[in-house]
N, C-alpha and C positions, 0 to 999 in steps of 0.2 A: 503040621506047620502052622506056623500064628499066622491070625486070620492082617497080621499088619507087612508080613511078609509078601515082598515082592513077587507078584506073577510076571507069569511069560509073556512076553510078548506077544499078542495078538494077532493074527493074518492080516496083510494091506488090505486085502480083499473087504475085512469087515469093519475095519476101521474107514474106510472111503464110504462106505454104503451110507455107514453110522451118520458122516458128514451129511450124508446129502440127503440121508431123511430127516437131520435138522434142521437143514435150510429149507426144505420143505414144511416144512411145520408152520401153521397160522402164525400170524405176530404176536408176538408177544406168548407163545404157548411152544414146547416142544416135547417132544416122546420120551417116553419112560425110557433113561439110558438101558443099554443093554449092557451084559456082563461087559461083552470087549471093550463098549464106550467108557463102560465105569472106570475100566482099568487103563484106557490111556487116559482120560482124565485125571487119575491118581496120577502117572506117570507127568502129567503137565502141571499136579500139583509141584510136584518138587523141581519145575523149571526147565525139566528136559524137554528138548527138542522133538519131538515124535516123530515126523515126516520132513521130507525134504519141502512140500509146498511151505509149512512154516519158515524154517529157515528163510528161506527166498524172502517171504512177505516181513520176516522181521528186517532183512539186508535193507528191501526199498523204505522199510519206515526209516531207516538209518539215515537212508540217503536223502530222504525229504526233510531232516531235520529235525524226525521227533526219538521219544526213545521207541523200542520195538515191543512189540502189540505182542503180547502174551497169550496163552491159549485160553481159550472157554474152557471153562471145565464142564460147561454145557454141552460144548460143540465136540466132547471126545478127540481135544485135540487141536482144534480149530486149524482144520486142513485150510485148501483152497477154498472151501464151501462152508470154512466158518463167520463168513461176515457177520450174519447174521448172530452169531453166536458174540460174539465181538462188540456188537454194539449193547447186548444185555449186560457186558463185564463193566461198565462202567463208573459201577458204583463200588465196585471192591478195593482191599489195600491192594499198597503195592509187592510186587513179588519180585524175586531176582531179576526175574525176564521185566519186568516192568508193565504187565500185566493189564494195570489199572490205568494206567494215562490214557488212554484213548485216544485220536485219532494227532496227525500235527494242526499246529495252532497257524492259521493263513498270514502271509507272507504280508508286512506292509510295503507301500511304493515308497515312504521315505523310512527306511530302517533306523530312527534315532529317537530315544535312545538304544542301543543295538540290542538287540532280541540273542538270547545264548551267552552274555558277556555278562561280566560280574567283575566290580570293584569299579577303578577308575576306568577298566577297559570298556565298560559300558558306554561310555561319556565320550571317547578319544572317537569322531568321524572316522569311515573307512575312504580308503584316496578313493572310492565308487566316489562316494557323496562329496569329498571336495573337489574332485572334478567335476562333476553335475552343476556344483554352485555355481562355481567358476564358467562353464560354459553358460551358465543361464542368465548371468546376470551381464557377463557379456552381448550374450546375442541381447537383449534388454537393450542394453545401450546404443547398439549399432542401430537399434530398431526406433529408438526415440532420437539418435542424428539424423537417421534416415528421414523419418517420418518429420523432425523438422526442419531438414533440410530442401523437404518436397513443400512445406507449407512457408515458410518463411522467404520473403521476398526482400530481396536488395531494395531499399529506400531510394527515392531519389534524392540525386547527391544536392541537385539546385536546392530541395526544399529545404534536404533535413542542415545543411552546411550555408544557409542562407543567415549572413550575419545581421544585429540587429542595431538601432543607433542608441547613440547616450543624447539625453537629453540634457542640458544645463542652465540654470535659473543664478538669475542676480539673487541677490540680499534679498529682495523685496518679493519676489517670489515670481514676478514675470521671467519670459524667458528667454536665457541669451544667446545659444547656436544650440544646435544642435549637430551630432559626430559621431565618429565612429560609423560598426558597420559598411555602406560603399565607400566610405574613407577609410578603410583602410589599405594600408601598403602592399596590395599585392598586384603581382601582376603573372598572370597565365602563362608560359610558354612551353610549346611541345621537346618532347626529350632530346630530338635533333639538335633542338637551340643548348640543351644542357652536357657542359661538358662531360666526356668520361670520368674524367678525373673527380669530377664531385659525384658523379655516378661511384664511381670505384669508393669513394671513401668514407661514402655513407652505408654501400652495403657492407665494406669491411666492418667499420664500427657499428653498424645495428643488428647485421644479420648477414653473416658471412655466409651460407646457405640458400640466401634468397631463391639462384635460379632454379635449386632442386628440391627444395622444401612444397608441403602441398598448401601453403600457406597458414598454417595454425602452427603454435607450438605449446602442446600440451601442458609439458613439464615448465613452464613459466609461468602459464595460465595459472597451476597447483600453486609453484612458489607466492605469484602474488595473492591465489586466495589464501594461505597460509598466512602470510605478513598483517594481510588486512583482519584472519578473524584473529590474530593474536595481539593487534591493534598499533604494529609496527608501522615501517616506511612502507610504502604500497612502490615498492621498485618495480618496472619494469623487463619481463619477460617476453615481451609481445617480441612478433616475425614485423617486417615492414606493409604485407599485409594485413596486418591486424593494428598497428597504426594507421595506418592508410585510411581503414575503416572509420576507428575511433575519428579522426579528424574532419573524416568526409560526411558520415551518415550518424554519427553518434554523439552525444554529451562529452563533455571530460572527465565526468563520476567517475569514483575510486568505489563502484560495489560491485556485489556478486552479480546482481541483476544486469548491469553492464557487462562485465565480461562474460555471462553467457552470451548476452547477443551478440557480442563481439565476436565470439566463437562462430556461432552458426552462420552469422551474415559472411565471414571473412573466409569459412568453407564454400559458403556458396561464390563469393567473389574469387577466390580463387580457382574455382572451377569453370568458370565462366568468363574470365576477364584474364588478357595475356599479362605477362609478368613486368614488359613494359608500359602497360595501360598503368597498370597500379606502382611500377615504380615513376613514371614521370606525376602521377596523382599526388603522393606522396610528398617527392621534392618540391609540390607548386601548392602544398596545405599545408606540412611545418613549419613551426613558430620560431626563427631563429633570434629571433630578440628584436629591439629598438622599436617596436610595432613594425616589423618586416614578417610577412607570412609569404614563404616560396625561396625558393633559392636567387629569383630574379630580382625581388626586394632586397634581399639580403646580400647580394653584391653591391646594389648601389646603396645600402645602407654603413655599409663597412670598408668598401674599397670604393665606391663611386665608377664600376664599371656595371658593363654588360656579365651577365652569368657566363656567356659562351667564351669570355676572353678572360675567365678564373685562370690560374696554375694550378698545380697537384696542394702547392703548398698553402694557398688562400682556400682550395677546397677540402682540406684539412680541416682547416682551422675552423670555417663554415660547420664544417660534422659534427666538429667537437661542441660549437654553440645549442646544439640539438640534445644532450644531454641537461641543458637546464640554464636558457639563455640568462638568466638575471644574475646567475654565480659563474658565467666564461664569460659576459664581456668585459673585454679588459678596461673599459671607458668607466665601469663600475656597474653596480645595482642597489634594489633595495633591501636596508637593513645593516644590520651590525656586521655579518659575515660577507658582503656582499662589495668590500672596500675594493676602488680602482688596484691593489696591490694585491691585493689577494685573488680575486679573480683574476689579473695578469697570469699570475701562479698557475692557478689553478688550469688555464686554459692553453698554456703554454704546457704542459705536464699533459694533456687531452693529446694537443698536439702531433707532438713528440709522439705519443703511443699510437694513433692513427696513422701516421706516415710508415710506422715500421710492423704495424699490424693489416697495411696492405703487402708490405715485402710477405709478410708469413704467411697469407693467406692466397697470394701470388696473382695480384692487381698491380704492381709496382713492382718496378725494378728496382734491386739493390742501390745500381748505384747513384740513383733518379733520387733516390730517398737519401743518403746521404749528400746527394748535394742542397737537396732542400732543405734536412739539417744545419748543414753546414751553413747555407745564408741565411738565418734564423729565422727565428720567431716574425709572421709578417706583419706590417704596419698597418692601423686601420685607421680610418677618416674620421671627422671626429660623429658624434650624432645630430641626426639633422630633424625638426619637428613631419612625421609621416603623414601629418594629415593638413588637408587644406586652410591652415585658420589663421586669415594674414591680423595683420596690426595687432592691439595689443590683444584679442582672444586670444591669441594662440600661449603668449604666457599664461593666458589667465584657467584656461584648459590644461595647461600644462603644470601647473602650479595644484589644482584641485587634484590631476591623477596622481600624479605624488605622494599625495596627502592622503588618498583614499589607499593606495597600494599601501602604504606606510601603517599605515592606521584602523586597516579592516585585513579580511582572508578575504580578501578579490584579489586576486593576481591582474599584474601587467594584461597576459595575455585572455584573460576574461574581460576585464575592462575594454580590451583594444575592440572584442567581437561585439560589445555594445548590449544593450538591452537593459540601462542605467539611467535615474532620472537625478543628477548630481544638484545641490541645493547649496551654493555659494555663501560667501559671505561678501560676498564683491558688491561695492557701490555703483553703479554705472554713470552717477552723475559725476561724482571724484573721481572715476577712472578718465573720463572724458577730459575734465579738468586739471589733472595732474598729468595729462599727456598734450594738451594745450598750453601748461606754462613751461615744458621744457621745450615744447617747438616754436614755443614765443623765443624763449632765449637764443636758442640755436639758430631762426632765423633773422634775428637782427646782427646777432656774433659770430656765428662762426661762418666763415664761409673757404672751404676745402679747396674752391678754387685761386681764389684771391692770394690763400696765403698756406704754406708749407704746412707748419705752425698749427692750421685748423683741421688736417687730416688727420682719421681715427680715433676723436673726440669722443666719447661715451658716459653715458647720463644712466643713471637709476636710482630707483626711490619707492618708498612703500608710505602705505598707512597704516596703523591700529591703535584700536580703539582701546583705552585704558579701563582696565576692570573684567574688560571678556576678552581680549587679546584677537577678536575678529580683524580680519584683512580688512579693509575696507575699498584699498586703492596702489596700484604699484605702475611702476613704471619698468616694463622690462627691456626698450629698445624700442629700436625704431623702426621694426616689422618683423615678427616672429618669423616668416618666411624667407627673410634679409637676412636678419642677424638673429642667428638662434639661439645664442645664449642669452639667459635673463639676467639680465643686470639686477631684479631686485634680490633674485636667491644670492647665492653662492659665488664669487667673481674672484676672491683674492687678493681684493683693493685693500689695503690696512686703512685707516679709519683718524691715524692720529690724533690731536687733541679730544676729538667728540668723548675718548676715551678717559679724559682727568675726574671728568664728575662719578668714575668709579672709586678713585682713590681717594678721592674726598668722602665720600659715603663711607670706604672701610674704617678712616680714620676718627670720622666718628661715631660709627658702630662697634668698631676694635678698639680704636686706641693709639697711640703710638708704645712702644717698648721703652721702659727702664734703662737708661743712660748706664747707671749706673751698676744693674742688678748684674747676677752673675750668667756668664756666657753659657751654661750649660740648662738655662732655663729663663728663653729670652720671655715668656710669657708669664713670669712667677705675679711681675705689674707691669698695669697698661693704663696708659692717663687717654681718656678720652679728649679730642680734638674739637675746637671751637674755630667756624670759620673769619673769627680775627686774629688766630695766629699766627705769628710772625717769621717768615721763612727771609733766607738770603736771596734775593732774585736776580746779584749778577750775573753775567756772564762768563761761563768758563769756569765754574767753579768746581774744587776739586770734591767729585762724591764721596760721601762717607758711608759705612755701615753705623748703624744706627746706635753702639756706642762709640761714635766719636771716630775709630781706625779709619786710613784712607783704606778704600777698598779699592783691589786690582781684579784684573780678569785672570783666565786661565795663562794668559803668560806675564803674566806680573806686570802690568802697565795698568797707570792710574786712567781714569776717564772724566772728562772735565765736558759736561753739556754744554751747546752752545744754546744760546736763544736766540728768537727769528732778528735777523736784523744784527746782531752780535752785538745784542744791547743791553748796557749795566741796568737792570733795574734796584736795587738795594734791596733796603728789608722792609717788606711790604707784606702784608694780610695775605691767608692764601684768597680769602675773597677777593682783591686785588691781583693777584696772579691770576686765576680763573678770569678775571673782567677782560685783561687783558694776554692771557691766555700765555704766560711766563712759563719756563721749561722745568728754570733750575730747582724752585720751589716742589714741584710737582714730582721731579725723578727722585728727590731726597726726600718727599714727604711720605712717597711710596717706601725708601730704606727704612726708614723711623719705624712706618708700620711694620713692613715684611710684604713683599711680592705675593708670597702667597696668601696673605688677607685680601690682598687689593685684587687677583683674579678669586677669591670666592664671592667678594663683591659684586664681582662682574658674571659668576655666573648665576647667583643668586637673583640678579634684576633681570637675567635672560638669556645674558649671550649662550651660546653652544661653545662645547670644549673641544670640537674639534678645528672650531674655526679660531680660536687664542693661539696666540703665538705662544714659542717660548721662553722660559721665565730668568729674561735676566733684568736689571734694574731699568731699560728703555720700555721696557714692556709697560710700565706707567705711561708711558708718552705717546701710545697705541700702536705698538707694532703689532697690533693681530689686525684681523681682516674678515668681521664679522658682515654680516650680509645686511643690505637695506632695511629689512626684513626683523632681523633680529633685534639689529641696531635701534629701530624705531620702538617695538618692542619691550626693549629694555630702558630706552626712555619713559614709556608708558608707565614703568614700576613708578618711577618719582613722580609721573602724573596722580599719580592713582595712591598717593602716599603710602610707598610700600608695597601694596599687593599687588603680587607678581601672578600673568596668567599668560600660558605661553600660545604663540600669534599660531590663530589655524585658516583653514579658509576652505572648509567643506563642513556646512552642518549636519545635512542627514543625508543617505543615498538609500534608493527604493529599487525594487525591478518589477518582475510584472506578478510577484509574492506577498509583495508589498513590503515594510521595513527593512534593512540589513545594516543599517548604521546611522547613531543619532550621539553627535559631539556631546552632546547632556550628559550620559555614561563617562565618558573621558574628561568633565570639564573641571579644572581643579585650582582654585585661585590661593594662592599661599602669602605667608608674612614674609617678607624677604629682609624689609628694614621697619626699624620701627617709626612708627608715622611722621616722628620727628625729627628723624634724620634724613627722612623722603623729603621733608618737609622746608629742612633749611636748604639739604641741595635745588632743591626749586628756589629756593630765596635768593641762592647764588647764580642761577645760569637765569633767573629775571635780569639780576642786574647787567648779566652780558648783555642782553637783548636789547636794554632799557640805556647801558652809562658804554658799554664794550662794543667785541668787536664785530657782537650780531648785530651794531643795531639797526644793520641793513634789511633784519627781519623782522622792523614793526610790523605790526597787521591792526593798529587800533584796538586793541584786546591784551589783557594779560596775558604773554607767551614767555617763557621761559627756554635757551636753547644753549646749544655750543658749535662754534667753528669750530673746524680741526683742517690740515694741510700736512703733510708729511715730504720727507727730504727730497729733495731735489724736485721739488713741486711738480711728483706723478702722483695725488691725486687730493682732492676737496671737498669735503664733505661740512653740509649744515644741518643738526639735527635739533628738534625740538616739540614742546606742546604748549596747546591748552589744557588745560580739563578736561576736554573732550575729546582729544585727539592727540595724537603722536606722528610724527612725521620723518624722515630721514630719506636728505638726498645727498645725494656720489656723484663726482665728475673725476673721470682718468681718462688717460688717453692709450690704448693700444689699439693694434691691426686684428681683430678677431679671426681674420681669414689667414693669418700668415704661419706657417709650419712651428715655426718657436714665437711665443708670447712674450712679448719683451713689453714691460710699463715703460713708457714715455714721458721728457718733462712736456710741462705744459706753459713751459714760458715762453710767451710772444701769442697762447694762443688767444682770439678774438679782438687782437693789438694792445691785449693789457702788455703790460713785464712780466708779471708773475700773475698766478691765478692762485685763490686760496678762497677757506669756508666764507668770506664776508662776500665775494664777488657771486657767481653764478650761481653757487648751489645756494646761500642763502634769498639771493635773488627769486628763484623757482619757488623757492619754499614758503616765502613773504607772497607772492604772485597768486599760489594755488592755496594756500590757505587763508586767505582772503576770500575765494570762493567756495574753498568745502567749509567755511563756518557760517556765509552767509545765510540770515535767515536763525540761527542758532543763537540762545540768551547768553548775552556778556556775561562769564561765570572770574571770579576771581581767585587766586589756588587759597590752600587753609595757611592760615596765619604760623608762622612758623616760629617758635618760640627757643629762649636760650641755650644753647646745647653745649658740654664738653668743658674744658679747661681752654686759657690762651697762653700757651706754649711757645717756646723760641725754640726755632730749630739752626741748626749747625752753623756758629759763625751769625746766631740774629740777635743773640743775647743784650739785653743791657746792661747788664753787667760779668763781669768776668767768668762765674761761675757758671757749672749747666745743670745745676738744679733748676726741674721746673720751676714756675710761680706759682704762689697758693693761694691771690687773689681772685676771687670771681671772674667772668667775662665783664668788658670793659664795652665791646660791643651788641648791639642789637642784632638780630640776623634779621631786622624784619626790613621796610624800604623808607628807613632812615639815613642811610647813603645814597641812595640813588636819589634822594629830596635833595639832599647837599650838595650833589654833582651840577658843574654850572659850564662845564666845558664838555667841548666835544673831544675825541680824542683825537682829530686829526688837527686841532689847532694847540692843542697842548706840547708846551718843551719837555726836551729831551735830554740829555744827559746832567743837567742840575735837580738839587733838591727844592723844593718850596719849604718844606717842611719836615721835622722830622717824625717817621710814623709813630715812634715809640711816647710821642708827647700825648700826654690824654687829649690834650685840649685843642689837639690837631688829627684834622679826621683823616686817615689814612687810607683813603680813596680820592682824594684831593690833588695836583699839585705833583709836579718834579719826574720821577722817572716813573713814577708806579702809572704813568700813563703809556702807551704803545701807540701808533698808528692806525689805525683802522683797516686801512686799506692790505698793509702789510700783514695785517689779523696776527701776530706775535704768536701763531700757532704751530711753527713748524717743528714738530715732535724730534727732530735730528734722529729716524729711524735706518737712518742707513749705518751698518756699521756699529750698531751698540753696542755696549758693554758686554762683557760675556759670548760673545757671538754674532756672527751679522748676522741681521734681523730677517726674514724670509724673502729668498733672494725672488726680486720681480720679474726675472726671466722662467719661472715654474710655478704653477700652483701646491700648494701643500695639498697633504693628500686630506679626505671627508668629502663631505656632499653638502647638498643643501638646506634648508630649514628644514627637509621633514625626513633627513638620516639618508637621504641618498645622493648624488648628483644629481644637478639639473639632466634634463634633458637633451640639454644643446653644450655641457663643456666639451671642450676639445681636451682631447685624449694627447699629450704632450711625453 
């Protein structure tokens, strides 16, 4: 037999022996095999199994994960008692049995990436390990709330919710009150005093869960850190303990650092504090608007009751102002989106969904909710000033927060907590003094008890300075505490005549239009205007569009102006009209141009567009109803020859960071007109002052101004300047306290007949500027040199045709007529001529009818009723705000 050939199988008996006198063997040394060893050795060369003890021992390498341990060919077999044999096989290939691997490879604690797997399966976690994470990183969490929930302490609420004051400095840099902080509007009271009903509708609307919530809520916390790192709205998701927080113990930041501690404090308050500690907390720290913090503020800010005697349906509407009081009060807010009409909307539409999102949530009965539907929308009071600042501070406080809300990122309700050092532009000696000559006037005239006639009488007026448009001085009533609307903002008053020296200005800056050019391109020519042009100045004359048609309104009816006094004046200069403050000239010199030159005129020198009326041919004769404020303002342009800089009255605000706003950044002085047309209408409203029907407003100094009086003499207004100053005062009369606003005449008031711009307001205005210039160098305005063409307009021609004339100016605009004027106007006749004005050699400020009355001031703009539309009726205010884009803070909500 080949010596390759398979032997027998050998006895157990010598094969175990075999084993065990190799394991016995020194290390590393073992005994000369013997035949039987040699032969099951051979027999484990070819991968057989020899013994049962192998099997077993290759099963358990199985079962630990490795491959199975092959025999020594040392060990004859590697029984039970090959270990030792097993550890020498290390260094060999591999064989079927796997021979050569050697022992399993030790087991990691975190098995990734997986040990045995191959391809992507190596990569894919087993659910062991992502449940491990998952557990781990949760107990993590629970362990770092825990832990700061054991360290973190609730703040106290006195310190950290302790508000701070605003400081406010005149012009000059001394200091004028000081506010905010313990001024403001709130007032304490325990939840007993708070009805359910506002209970009920502010949890429905915040947090319909309150009673069973553990006071956090996670998933809004996530949404708003979401919004904020994505750099969206930062809306809130807060529970009304986590408001409660933020209001009581925290800032108002919109960052992550805040709403963590918002989280932890608002776990520990909730754990520690009942659900009615922190909801009456709550209702008596929210900002409902008007500077009212609490819901007790906020009743008497809005309805002027106690909190305890709310309905379901005022405690609605209350809830609804807590989503973002400056956009639901209906009375208005700050900004463009923020209009009395759209917040109406808007908070009406809150409303509405609060009354029927208690029925859902089951705080309100169905049919509780429809009936307070049904009675609508509730009425609010108008806003009243919330802090203690009587006489004129309080406008004058009120007038800067405006201007700072308006004009920085401080909000209302940051402003109101204080901690502001606001730097005016206010004079305090002109303030003083322009509030001494209207209660000069008032107390000599008017007296409410004597006479019918003198109840509800109201006065306002401002000052700015030409070139920087600083406030200087205003007049806003007769006790911010009394009467809280400001007379110099926003009021409604139209303005009348003060308003023609705009349409002089367009006329010549624009032009008038081409008589003859074609209708489909009135601006192809435009002849510039010279203030000796010749207009028709009687009365009743029929208006024309500007070539020549009679123009009608929307129902086809002609319109024929009257002027004050139903008096012929003829054909007169419009510097003549202007002296004397003529209608007819002025509403047609306005057609010639076009309406809409003569309002970019006007807003070009200042006014604001939401306080212009609208645009029909009276709109020349002032039916808009621009503020004290603006009014003075847009005077200041023609002070200041053209540069227009629009009126502010906050220069810089600081807090305890130091800078957060400096008018320098925003300040921006523009050309409006060019110097020369600034220049002659100054040359024309001198001569009102000087030969017309201001000229109750010498002051000893070159001043330049205009009366105005409007229909049915509700109200009068004198506006004017120096060089150095701009001034604009208002007299109307209505009831500010009374539920509809109705303008009033003013005839018989102070036992004149009539009242108009030459009587009181110019009175005030000659009076107080006489003391804000005293002490200031006699300055005289710049020379104002020839300007435009001299034109006939509609009916002034001298001769038949209406081709303009191609001769030069005939007149000077400088103060070569007012040399020549040798009468006053109240001694001058009336209805005859002296002379006629077309004659060169007869100066046409002279003489005959181109003279008026004085007293009667020929200013009454005939604004009731105009062309095209009646003019904004004086039972309502149109809708806008104040000078600085919002309402005052004291209009009444109508």
């Amino acid at each position: 037999m080949s010596e390759h050939r398979r032997k027998p199988p050998q006895p157990q008996g010598g094969g175990r022996a075999a084993a065990r006198r190799a394991g016995q063997q020194s290390s590393g040394r073992r005994a000369a095999p013997s035949h039987n060893a040699a032969a099951e050795s051979g027999s484990a060369s070819y991968g057989r199994e020899s013994s049962h003890g192998g099997r077993a021992e290759a099963r358990r390498a199985a079962q630990r994960g490795g491959r199975r341990r092959g025999s020594d060919p040392a060990a004859g077999g590697a029984g039970r008692g090959g270990r030792g044999g097993g550890r020498r096989a290390t260094g060999g290939g591999r064989g079927r049995g796997g021979g050569g691997d050697g022992p399993p490879a030790k087991k990691r604690f975190i098995d990734y990436p997986r040990a045995g797997k191959s391809g992507f399966r190596r990569w894919v976690p087993s659910w062991r390990l992502v449940t491990g994470t998952f557990i781990f990183f949760f107990a993590a969490l629970i362990s770092a709330v825990g832990i700061g929930w054991m360290i973190v302490d609730v703040p106290t609420a006195q310190a950290a919710s302790q508000a701070q004051k605003n400081v406010y400095y005149w012009g000059d840099g001394k200091q004028m009150v000081v506010s905010g902080g313990g001024d403001l509007n709130r007032q304490i009271v325990p939840l007993n005093k708070i009805p359910e009903s506002m209970q009920n509708a502010v949890i429905s609307a915040e947090n319909a869960s309150f009673y069973q919530d553990s006071g956090v809520d996670p998933m809004g916390i996530a949404r708003a850190v979401v919004n904020m790192a994505r750099g969206g709205a930062t809306q809130s998701g807060s529970t009304i303990t986590q408001q409660f927080v933020k209001n009581t113990y925290l800032d108002q930041s919109q960052t992550v650092t805040r709403k963590l501690k918002e989280l932890l404090i608002s776990v520990k308050v909730g754990s520690t504090k009942s659900k009615d500690y922190i909801l009456a907390g709550y209702l008596n720290t929210a900002y409902y608007g008007r500077g009212a913090y609490g819901c007790q503020a906020a009743a008497r800010a809005y309805f002027d009751k106690d909190c305890e005697k709310l309905d379901p349906s005022q405690s609605a509407f209350l809830a609804a102002t807590l989503n973002g009081p400056n956009l639901y009060d209906p009375n208005g807010g700050y900004g463009p989106a923020a209009s009395a009409e759209a917040n109406t909307k808007r908070a009406m539409a809150r409303w509405s969904w609060i009354l029927k999102r208690e029925v859902q949530v089951g705080r309100l009965g169905k049919s509780d909710a429809q009936h307070y539907l049904a009675k609508g929308f509730p009425r609010t009071k108008s806003p009243k000033v919330a802090t203690n600042k009587q006489g004129q501070i309080g406008y004058l406080t009120d007038l800067a927060d405006n201007y700072v809300v308006a004009n920085t990122n401080i909000s209302k309700a940051q402003l109101d907590k204080g901690g502001y050092q606001i730097h005016t532009t206010f004079d305090r000696k002109k303030i003083s003094e322009l509030k001494n000559a209207v209660e000069k006037v008032t107390k000599e005239n008017i007296k409410p008890k004597l006479r019918e006639q003198d109840k509800f009488v109201q006065f306002g007026g401002a000052s700015v300075e030409p070139k920087t448009g600083k406030i200087k001085a205003i007049y806003g009533g007769s006790d911010a505490l009394q009467h809280y609307r400001n007379n110099a903002d926003y009021t409604g008053v139209q303005v009348g005549s003060t308003f023609k020296p705009f349409v002089l200005a367009a006329a010549m800056r624009d032009g008038v239009r081409d008589r003859n050019g074609p209708r489909d391109q009135p601006d192809s020519e435009r002849t510039k205007v010279s203030p000796s042009s010749v207009y028709n100045g009687d009365n009743k004359l029929t208006l024309r569009d500007y070539d020549g048609s009679v123009w009608k309104d929307k129902n086809n009816k002609e319109w024929h102006q009257s002027n004050d006094g139903e008096e012929d004046k003829g054909k007169i200069s419009l510097r003549t009209a202007m002296q004397y403050s003529v209608n007819t000239p002025f509403i047609q010199l306005g057609m010639d141009v076009g309406t809409d030159k003569v309002r970019d005129a006007a807003l070009d020198a200042g006014l604001s567009k939401e306080q212009l009326a609208s645009i029909t041919p009276t709109f020349s004769l002032g039916t808009s109803a621009p503020s004290a404020i603006r009014l003075a303002g847009a005077y200041a342009t023609f002070a200041a020859s053209g540069q227009q800089a629009d009126p502010y009255s906050v220069e810089r605000v600081e807090d305890k960071d130091g800078e957060v706003y400096n008018h320098k950044e925003d300040a921006k002085l523009k050309r409006a007109f060019d110097a020369n047309v600034a220049n002659n209408v100054t040359d024309v409203l001198k001569n009102v002052v000087e030969h017309g029907t201001g000229t109750s407003a010498k002051i000893g100094r070159p001043a330049a101004g205009k009366t105005g009086t409007t229909d049915q003499n509700k109200s009068a207004w004198f506006a004017g300047y120096t060089p150095q100053l701009s001034t604009s005062i208002g007299m109307w009369r209505v009831d500010d306290q009374a539920k509809r606003q109705v303008f009033r005449s003013m005839r018989g008031v102070g036992g004149q007949k009539t009242i108009h711009g030459a009587s009181f307001p110019a009175e005030i205005w000659a009076d107080y500027m006489r003391q804000a210039m005293a002490g200031q160098p006699v300055k005289d305005f710049p020379a104002a040199t020839p300007i435009g063409d001299k034109i006939y307009g509609e009916s002034a021609s001298p001769t038949p045709t209406t081709q303009k004339p191609t001769q030069p100016p005939s007149e000077k605009p400088s103060a070569t007529p007012s040399e020549t004027q040798s009468q006053t106007p109240s001694s001058l006749p009336t209805p005859t001529r002296s002379c006629d004005p077309l004659d060169l050699k007869c100066n046409d400020n002279t003489g005959g009818t181109d003279q008026g009355n004085q007293n009667a001031g020929g200013d009454n703009a005939g604004t009731g009723g105009g062309p095209g539309g009646p003019s904004p009726s004086p039972t309502t205010e149109p809708p806008g705000g104040g000078i600085f884009g919002g309402p005052s803070g004291s209009r009444k909500n109508q």
